[in-house]
C-alpha positions as CSV (number, residue, x, y, z in Angstrom):
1,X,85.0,70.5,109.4
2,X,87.7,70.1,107.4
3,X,90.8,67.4,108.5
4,X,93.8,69.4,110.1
5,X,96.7,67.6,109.2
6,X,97.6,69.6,105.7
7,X,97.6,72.7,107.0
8,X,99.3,71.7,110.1
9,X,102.7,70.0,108.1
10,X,102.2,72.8,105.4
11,X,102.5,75.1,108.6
12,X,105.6,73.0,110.1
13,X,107.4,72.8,106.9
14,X,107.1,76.9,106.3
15,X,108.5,77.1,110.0
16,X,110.8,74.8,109.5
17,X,112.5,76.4,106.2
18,X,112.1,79.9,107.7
19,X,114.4,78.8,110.7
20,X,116.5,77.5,108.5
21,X,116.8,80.1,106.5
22,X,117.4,82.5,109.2
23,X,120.4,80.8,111.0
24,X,122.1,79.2,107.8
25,X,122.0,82.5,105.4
26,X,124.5,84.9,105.4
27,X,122.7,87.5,103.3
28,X,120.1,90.2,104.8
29,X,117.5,89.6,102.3
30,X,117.0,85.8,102.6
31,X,117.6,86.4,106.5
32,X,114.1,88.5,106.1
33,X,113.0,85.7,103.4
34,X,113.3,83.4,106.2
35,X,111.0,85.4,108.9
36,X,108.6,85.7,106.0
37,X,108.4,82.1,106.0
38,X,108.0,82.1,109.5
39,X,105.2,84.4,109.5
40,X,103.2,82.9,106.5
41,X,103.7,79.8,108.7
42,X,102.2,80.8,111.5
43,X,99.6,82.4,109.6
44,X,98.6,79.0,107.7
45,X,98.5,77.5,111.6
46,X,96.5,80.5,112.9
47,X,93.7,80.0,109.6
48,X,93.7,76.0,110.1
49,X,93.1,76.4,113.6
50,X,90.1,78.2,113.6
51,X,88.6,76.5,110.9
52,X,88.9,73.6,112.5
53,X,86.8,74.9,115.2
54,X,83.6,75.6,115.9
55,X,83.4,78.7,116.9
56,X,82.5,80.6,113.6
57,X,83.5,84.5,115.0
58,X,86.6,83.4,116.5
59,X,89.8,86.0,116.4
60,X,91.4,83.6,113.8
61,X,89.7,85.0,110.6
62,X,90.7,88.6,111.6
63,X,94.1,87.8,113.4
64,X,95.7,87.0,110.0
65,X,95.0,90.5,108.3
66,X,96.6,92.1,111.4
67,X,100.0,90.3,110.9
68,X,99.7,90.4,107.2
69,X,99.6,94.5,108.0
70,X,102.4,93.8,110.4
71,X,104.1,91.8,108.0
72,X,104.2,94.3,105.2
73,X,105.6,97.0,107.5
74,X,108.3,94.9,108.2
75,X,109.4,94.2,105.1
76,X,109.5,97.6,104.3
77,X,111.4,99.3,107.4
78,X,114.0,95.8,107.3
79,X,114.5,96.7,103.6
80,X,115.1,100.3,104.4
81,X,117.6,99.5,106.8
82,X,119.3,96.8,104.3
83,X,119.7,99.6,101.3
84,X,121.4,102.0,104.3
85,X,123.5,99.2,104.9
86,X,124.5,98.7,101.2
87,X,125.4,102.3,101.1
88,X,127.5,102.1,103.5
89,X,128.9,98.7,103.2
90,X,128.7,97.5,99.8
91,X,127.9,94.8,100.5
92,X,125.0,93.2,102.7
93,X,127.1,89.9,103.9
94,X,125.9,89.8,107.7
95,X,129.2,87.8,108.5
96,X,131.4,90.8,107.3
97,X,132.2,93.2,109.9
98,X,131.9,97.1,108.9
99,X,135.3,98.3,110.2
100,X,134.0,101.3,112.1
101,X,134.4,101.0,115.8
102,X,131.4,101.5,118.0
């Protein structure tokens, strides 16, 4: 049984920065940086915890490749939508406003 408190802080820290990076940042790619940090925090949390317990077949082992999975797809579809939005834009500032009425 290993102790928890690494992987816990590790996991608060990542959380921590990924918020961070989400409401401070300006730019769409470290906006999605930031939820990546998030998610690879949540994951560390998700691996620690079931280590931790005793329960050897527990979802924890298998959970992580799911949002991994999850995570990928993400990153691909928000960068998709990022490159439209530099095409049309130039420029992928979230604080500048297009111009074109809704």
């Amino acid at each position: 049984m290993i102790h928890l408190a690494g992987p816990y802080v590790l996991a608060a820290v990542l959380v921590g920065l990924g918020v961070f990076g989400v409401v401070v940042r300006r730019n769409a790619v470290l906006v999605l940086v930031g939820v990546e940090l998030v998610l690879s925090g949540s994951l560390v949390l998700l691996v620690a915890t079931q280590a931790g317990g005793g329960d050897r077949w527990a979802a924890g082992s298998v959970l992580p490749l799911f949002v991994i999975t999850i995570a990928a797809a993400e990153v691909v579809v928000a960068l998709a939508v990022v490159l439209t939005a530099f095409r049309h834009r130039a420029s992928i500032d979230l604080a500048q406003r297009s111009g074109v009425a809704p």
